[in-house]
C-alpha positions in Angstrom: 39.5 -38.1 83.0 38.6 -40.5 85.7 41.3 -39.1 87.8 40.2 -36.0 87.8 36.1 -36.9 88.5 37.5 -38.5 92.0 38.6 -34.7 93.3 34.9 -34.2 93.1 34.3 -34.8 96.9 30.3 -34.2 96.5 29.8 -36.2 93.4 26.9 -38.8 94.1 26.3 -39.8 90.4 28.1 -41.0 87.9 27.0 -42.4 84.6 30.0 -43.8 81.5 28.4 -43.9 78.3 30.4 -45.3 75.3 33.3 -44.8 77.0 36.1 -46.7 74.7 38.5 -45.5 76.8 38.0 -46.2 80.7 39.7 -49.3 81.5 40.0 -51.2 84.5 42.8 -49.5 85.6 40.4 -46.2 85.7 38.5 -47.7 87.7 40.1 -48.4 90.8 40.1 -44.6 91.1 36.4 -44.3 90.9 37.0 -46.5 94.5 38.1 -42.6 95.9 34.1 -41.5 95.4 33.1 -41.9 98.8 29.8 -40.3 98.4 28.9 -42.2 95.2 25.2 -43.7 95.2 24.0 -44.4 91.7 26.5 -45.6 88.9 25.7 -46.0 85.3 28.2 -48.1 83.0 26.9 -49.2 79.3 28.7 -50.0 76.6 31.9 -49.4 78.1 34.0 -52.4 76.4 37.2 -52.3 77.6 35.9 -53.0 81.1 36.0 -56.7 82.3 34.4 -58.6 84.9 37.6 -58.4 87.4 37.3 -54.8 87.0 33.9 -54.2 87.9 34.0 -56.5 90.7 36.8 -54.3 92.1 35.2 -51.5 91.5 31.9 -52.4 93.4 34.1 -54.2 96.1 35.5 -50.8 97.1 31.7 -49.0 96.8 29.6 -50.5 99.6 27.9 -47.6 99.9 26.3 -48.1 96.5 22.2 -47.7 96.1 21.6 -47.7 92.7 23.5 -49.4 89.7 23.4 -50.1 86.2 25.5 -52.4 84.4 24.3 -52.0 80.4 25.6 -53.8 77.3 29.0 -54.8 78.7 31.3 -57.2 76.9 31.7 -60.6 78.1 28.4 -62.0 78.7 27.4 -64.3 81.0 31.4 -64.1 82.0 30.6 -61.4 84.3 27.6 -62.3 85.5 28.9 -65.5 86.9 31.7 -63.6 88.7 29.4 -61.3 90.4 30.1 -62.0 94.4 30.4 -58.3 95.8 27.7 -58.3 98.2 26.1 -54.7 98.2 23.8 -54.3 101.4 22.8 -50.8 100.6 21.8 -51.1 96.7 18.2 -50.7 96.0 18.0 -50.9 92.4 19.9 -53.0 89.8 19.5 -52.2 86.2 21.2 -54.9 84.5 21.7 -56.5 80.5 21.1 -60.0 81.8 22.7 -62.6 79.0 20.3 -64.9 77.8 22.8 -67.6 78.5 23.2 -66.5 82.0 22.4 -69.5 84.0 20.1 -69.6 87.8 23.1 -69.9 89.4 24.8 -66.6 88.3 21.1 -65.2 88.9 20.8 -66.6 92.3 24.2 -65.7 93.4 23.5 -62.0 92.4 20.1 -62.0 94.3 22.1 -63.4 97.4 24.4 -60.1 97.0 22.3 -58.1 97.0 19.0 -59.0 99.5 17.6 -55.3 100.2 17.0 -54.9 96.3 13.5 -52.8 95.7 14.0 -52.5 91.5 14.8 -55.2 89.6 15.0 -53.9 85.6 17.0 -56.8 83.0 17.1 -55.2 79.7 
């Protein structure tokens, strides 16, 4: 499925619901969406934190993103280092056992940020 999104050359948007299926090894083609500016990822839990990293490593170009009920907690959240000059809003589900420096070091990533949302 994934795969076959990339060939999309227009696509700006993407959102994965529920998707039990997309690994991280999907992922790594969603890199090929050179136009992508808003992604939506909740309750996709076969996705780790290495994967999403990569994923956002290769999407600089990113402006909006939201990261919803994903497994592993504050795991991910502590791993976050992909600095994303161009976002301007970051939904996130923010793990109540996240601690300031996971916070801080996402803030620091991303320093243009004009919406904040933790659900």
């Amino acid at each position: 499925m994934v795969a076959s999104i990339v060939k999309l050359k227009r696509l700006n948007w993407i959102g994965l619901t529920n998707c039990c299926k997309i690994s991280d090894s999907a992922l790594v083609h969603l890199q090929k969406c050179r136009n992508l500016k808003t992604l939506y990822l909740e309750k996709c839990h076969f996705l780790t934190a290495r994967g999403i990293r990569t994923l956002l490593s290769g999407l600089p170009q990113l402006e909006k993103l939201t990261l919803l009920n994903l497994r592993g907690g504050s795991d991910w959240v502590k791993q976050f280092d992909v600095t994303l000059n161009l976002l301007i809003s970051l939904n996130i589900s923010w793990p109540n056992n996240a601690d300031k420096y996971a916070f801080d070091s996402v803030m620091r990533a991303m320093s243009n940020l004009e919406e904040l949302t933790r659900a």
